[in-house]
VOBA-960842 format. One record per residue (C-alpha): residue number from 1; z, y negated, x; residue in three letters. Coordinates in steps of 0.1 Angstrom, whole numbers, plus 5000, padded with zeros to 4 digits. Each point is the difference from the previous one (the first is absolute). Example, Ala and Ser with C-alpha at 12.3 -4.5 7.8 and 13.67 -1.06 7.14 Angstrom:
2
1 | 5078 | 5045 | 5123 | Ala
2 | 4993 | 4966 | 5014 | Ser
//
This chain:
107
1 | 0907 | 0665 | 8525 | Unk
2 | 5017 | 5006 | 5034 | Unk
3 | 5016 | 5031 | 4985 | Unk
4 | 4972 | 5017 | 4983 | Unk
5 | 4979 | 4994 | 5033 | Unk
6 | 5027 | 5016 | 5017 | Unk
7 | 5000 | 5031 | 4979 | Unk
8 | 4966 | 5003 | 5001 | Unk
9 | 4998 | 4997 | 5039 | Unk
10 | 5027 | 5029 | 5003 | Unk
11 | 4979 | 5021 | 4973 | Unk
12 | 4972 | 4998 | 5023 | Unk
13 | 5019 | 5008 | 5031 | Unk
14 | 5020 | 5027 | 4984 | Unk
15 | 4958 | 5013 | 4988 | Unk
16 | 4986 | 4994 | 5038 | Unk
17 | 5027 | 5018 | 5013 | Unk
18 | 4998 | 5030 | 4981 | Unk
19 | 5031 | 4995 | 4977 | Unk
20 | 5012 | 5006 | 4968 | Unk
21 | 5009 | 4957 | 4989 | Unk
22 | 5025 | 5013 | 4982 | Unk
23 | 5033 | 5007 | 5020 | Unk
24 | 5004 | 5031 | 5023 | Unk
25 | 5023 | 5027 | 4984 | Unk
26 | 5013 | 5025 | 5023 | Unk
27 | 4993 | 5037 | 4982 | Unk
28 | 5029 | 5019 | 4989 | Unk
29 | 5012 | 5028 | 5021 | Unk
30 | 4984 | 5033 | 4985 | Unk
31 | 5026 | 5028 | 5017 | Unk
32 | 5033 | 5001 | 4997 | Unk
33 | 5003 | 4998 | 5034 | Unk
34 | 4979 | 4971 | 5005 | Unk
35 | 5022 | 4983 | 4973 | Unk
36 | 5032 | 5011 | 5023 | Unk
37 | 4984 | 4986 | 5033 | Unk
38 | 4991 | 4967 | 4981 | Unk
39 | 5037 | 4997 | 4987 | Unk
40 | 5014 | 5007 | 5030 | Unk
41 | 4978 | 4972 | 5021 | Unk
42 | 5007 | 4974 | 4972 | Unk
43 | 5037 | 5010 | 5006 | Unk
44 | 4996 | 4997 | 5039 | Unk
45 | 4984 | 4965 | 4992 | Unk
46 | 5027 | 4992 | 4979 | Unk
47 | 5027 | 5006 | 5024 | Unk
48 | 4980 | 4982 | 5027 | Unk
49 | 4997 | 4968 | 4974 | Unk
50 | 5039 | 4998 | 4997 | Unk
51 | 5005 | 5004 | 5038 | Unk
52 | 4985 | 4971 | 5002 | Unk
53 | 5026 | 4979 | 4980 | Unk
54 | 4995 | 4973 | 4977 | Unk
55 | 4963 | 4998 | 5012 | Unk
56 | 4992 | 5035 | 4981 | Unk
57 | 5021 | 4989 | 4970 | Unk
58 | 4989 | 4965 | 4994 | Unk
59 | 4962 | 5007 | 5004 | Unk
60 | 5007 | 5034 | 4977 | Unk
61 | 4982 | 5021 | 5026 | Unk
62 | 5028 | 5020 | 4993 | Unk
63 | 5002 | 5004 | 4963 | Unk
64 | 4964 | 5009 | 5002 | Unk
65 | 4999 | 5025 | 5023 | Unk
66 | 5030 | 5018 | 4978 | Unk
67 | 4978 | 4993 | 4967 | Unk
68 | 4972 | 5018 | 5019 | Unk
69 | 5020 | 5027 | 5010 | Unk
70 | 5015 | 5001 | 4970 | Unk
71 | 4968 | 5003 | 4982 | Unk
72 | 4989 | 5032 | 5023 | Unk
73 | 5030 | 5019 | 4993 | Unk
74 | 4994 | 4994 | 4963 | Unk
75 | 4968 | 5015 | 5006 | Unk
76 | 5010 | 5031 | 5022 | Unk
77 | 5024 | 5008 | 4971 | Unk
78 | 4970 | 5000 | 4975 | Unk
79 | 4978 | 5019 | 5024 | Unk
80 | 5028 | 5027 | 4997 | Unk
81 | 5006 | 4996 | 4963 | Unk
82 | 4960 | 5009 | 4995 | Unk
83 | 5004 | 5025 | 5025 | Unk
84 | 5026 | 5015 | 4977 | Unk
85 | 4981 | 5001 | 4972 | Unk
86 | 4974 | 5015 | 5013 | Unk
87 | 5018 | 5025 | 5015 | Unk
88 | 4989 | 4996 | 5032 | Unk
89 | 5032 | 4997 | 5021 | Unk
90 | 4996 | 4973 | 5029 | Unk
91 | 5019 | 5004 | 5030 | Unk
92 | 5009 | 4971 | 5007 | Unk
93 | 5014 | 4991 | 4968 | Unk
94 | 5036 | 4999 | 5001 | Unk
95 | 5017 | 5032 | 4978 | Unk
96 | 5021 | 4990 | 4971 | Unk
97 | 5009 | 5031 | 4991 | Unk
98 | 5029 | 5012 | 5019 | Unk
99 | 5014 | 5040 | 5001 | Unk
100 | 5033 | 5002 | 4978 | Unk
101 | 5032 | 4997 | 5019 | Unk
102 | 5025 | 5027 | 4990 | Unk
103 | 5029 | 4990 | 4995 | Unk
104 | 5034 | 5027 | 4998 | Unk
105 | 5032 | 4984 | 4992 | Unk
106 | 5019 | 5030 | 4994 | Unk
107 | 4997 | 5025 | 5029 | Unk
//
């Protein structure tokens, strides 16, 4: 009973307050850039957690912040993959086309 009075108390807190009672979900970047700058904070995070030592590890601070960033890069490439297909070059999508190198053996 304590349980089910519990939920129901959050639901209406969660209702008073305004808020979804689900859980919050952070909204996925919808630039490329915006992807990058997520990424590159998550990184920064990241590199912060495992400064700390055993502390970032053991509570997996760490590992989460390089899941997150992880998951924004992912999301940066596929911004740039649907950029491609619709032909509609980004610039801050990374080129993977490179010019070819020529390459004369015999002078």
């Amino acid at each position: 009973m304590r349980t089910i009075r519990l939920s129901i108390s959050a639901f209406v807190m969660s209702a008073l307050l305004g808020l979804a009672p689900t859980a919050a979900r952070a909204t996925q970047p919808a630039t490329v850039e915006e992807a990058q700058a997520a990424a590159k904070a998550a990184r920064d995070k990241a590199d912060h957690f495992d400064s700390l030592g055993g502390v970032g590890y053991k509570t997996g601070l760490e590992r989460t912040a390089q899941s997150e960033a992880a998951r924004y890069e992912a999301r940066a490439a596929e911004l740039c993959q649907e950029a491609a297909a619709a032909q509609t070059p980004d610039p801050a999508c990374p080129t993977t086309t490179s010019p070819p190198v020529n390459i004369n053996i015999y002078p």
